[in-house]
C-alpha positions as CSV (number, residue, x, y, z in Angstrom):
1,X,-5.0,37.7,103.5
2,X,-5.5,34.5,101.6
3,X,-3.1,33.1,99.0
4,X,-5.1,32.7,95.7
5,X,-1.5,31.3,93.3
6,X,1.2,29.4,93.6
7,X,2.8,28.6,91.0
8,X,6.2,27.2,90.7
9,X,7.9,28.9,87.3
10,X,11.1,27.1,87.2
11,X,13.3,25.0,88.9
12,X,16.8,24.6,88.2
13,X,19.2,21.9,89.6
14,X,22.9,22.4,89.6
15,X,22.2,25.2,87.7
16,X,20.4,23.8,84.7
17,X,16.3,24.2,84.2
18,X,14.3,20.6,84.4
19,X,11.1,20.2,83.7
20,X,10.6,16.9,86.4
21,X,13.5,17.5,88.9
22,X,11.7,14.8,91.4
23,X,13.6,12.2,92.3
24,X,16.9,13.5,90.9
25,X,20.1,13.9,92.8
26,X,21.4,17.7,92.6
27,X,24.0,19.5,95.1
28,X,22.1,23.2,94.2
29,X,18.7,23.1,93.9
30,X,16.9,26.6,92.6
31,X,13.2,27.5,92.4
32,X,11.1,30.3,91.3
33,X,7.9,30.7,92.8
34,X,5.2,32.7,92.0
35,X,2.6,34.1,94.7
36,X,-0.2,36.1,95.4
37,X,-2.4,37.1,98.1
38,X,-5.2,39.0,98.4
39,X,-7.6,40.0,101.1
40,X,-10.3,37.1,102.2
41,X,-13.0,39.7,102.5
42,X,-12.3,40.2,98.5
43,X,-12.3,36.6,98.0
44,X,-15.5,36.1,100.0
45,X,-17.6,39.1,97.7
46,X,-16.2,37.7,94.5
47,X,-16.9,33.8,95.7
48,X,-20.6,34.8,96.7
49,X,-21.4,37.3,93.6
50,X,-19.9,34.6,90.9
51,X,-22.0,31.5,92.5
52,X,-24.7,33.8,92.8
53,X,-25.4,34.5,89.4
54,X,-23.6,31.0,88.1
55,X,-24.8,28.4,90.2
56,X,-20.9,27.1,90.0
57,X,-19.0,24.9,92.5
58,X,-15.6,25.9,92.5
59,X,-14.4,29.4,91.8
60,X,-10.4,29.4,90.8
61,X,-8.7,32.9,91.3
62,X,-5.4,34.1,89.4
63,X,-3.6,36.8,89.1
64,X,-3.8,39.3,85.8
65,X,0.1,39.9,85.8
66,X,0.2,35.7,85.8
67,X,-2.2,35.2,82.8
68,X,-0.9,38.2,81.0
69,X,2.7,36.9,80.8
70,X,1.5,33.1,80.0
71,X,-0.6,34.8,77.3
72,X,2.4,36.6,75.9
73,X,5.2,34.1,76.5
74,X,3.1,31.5,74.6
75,X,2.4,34.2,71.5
76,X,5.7,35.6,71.6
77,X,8.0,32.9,72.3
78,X,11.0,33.9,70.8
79,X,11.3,37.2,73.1
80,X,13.5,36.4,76.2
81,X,13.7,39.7,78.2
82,X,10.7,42.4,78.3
83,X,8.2,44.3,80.1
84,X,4.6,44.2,80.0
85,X,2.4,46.8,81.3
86,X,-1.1,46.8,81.9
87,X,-3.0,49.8,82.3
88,X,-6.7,48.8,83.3
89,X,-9.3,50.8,85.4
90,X,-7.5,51.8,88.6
91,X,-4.1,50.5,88.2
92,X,-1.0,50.4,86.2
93,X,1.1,47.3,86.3
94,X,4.2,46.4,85.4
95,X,5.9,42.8,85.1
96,X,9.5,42.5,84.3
97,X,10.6,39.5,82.7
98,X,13.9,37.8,82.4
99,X,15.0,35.0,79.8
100,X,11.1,34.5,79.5
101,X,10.7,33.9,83.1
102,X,8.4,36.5,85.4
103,X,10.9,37.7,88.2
104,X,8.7,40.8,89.5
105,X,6.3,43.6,89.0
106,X,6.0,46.7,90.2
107,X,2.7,49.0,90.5
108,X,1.0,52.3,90.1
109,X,-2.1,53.5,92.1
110,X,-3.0,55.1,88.6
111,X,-4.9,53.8,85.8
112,X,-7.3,54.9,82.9
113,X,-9.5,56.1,85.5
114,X,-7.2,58.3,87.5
115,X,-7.8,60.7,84.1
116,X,-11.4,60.6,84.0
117,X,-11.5,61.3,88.1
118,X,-9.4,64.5,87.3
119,X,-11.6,65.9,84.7
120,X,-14.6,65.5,86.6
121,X,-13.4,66.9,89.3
122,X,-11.5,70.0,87.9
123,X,-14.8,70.8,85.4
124,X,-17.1,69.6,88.3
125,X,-19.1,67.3,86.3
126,X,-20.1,63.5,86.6
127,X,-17.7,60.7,85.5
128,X,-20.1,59.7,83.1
129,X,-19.7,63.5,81.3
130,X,-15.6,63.4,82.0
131,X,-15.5,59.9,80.4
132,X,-17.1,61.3,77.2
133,X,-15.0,64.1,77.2
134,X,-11.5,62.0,77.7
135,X,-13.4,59.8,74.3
136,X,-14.0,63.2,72.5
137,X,-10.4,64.6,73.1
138,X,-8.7,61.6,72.0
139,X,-10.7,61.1,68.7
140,X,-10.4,65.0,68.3
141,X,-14.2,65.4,67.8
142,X,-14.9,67.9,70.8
143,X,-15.6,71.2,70.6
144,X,-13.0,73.9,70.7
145,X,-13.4,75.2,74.0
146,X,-14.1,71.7,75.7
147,X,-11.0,70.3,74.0
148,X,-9.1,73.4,75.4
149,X,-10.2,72.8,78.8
150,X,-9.6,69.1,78.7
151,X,-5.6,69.6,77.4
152,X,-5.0,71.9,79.8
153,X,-5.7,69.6,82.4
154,X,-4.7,66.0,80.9
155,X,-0.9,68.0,80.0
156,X,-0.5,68.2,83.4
157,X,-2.2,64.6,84.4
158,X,-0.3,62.9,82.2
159,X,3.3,64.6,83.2
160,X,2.4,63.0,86.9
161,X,1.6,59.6,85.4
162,X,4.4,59.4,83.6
163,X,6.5,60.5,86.6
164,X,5.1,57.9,88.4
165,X,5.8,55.1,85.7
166,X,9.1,56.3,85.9
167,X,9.9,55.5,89.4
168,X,8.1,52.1,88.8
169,X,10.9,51.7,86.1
170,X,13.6,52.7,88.2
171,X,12.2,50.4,91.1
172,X,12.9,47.5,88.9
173,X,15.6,48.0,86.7
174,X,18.3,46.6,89.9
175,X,20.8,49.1,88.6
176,X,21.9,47.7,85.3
177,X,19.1,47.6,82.9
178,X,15.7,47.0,81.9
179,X,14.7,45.3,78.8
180,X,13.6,48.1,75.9
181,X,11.0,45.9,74.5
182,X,7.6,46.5,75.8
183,X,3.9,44.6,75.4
184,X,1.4,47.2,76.2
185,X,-2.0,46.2,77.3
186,X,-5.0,48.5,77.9
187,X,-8.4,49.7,76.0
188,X,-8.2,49.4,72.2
189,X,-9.9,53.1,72.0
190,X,-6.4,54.3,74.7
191,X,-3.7,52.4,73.3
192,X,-2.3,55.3,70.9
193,X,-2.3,57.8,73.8
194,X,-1.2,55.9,75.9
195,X,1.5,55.0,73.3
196,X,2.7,58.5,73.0
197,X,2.9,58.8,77.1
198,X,4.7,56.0,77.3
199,X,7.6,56.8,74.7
200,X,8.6,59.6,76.5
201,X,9.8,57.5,79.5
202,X,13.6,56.8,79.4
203,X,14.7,53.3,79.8
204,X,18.3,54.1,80.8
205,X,17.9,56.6,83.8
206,X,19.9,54.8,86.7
207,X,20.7,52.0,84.5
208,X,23.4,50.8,81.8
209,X,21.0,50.8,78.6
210,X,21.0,53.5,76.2
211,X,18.3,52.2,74.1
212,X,14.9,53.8,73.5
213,X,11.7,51.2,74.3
214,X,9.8,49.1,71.1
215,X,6.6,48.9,72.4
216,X,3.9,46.2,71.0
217,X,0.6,46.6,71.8
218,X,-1.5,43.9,72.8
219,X,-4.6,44.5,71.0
220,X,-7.6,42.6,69.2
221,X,-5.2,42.8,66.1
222,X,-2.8,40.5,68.0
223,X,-5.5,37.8,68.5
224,X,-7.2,37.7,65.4
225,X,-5.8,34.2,64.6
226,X,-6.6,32.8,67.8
227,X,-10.1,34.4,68.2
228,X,-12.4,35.3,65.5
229,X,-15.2,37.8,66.3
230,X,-17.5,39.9,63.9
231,X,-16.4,43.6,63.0
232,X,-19.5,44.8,64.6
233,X,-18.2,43.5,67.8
234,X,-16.5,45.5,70.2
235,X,-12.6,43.9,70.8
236,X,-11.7,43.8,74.4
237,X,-7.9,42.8,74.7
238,X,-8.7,42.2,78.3
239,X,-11.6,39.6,77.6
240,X,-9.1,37.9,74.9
241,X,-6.0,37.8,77.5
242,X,-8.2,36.3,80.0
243,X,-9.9,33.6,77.3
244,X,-6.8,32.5,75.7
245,X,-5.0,31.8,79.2
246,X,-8.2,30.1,81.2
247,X,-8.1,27.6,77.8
248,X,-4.5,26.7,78.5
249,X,-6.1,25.7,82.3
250,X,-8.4,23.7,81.2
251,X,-6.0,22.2,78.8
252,X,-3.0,21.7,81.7
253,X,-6.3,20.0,84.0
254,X,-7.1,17.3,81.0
């Protein structure tokens, strides 16, 4: 394993957050430290494919669940106490967050393209065909009997995601509460139906709360102000996460 981050969040002395606490005199000293690893051979594939094709001499790694938070604490930075959950390609993560600071996350081995697997495999087609399908169904435009098939499957798919989401929940709630509000991050053409999934999840099994969740999505709509693209273009809230935070690198570096 090699370690790729690490970042310290905050650090508190004698119970009070400071910004510089060097060369200060404190009885309780508390930090929070962010860190993440990830297999060398990973690192190596990555390293070779990106100086490969870019001819670069330094490749810096983070984290999504890092960048995704600094994007959202710095757009949101009135919000305290949330989640944000990021469904991408093979995973679902979630990052809890407490008086704006990231204390953990928790994930699923099941992401956007756990669906598509399961139609292809239950209507023995290719992904390619299964992905078009999963587009059709969502958008309604299918045929009647494809869009029969395709329910009858994703109805049950999407009561084992959500089971799963919910023991993620309950993993990080710590026995009193989660936070109801929510920033939702995935693929513009998915973020309604994964919407509707995720409202079904209850926020107060094993915990104190008794509030329902208020979900934002993170979307192009959310960036338009900080990134301005043609309508032609196709919005990836991905791409715009990642921009917005590797600018705030540079900007820390100079």
């Amino acid at each position: 394993m090699e370690l790729v981050e690490k970042e310290t969040l905050w650090v508190k002395l004698n119970g009070y957050e400071v910004k510089k606490p060097y060369n200060r005199l404190a009885k309780e000293l508390e930090v929070l430290l962010y860190l993440s690893v990830v297999p060398t051979e990973v690192v190596k594939i990555i390293h070779d494919r990106v100086t490969r094709a870019f001819h670069v001499e330094t490749v810096v790694f983070h984290s999504s669940s890092l960048a995704f938070w600094s994007t959202i604490r710095d757009m949101w930075h009135n919000e305290e106490d949330y989640l944000v959950v990021d469904i991408s390609g093979e995973i679902t993560e979630i990052s809890l967050v407490r008086g704006g600071k990231l204390i953990e996350t928790a994930s699923i081995p099941l992401g956007k393209n756990f669906f598509v697997r399961k139609i292809a495999s239950r209507l023995k087609i290719s992904l390619h065909e299964a992905f078009s399908l999963f587009n059709l169904y969502i958008t309604e435009k299918g045929s009647e009997d494809a869009m029969r098939q395709v329910k009858e499957i994703l109805t049950e798919l999407k009561k084992e995601w959500l089971d799963r989401f919910q023991e993620a929940l309950d993993a990080l709630n710590e026995g009193l509460f989660l936070p109801t509000r929510m920033f939702l991050i995935t693929d513009s053409f998915f973020t309604q139906w994964f919407l509707d999934i995720i409202k079904k999840a209850d926020p107060s099994r094993g915990s104190l709360s008794t509030e329902s969740f208020f979900i934002t999505p993170v979307d192009d709509r959310a960036f338009e102000e900080a990134i301005h693209l043609g309508d032609a273009l196709r919005k990836d809230p991905f791409l715009f996460m990642e921009t917005v935070f590797v600018e705030k690198m540079f900007q820390l570096e100079e």
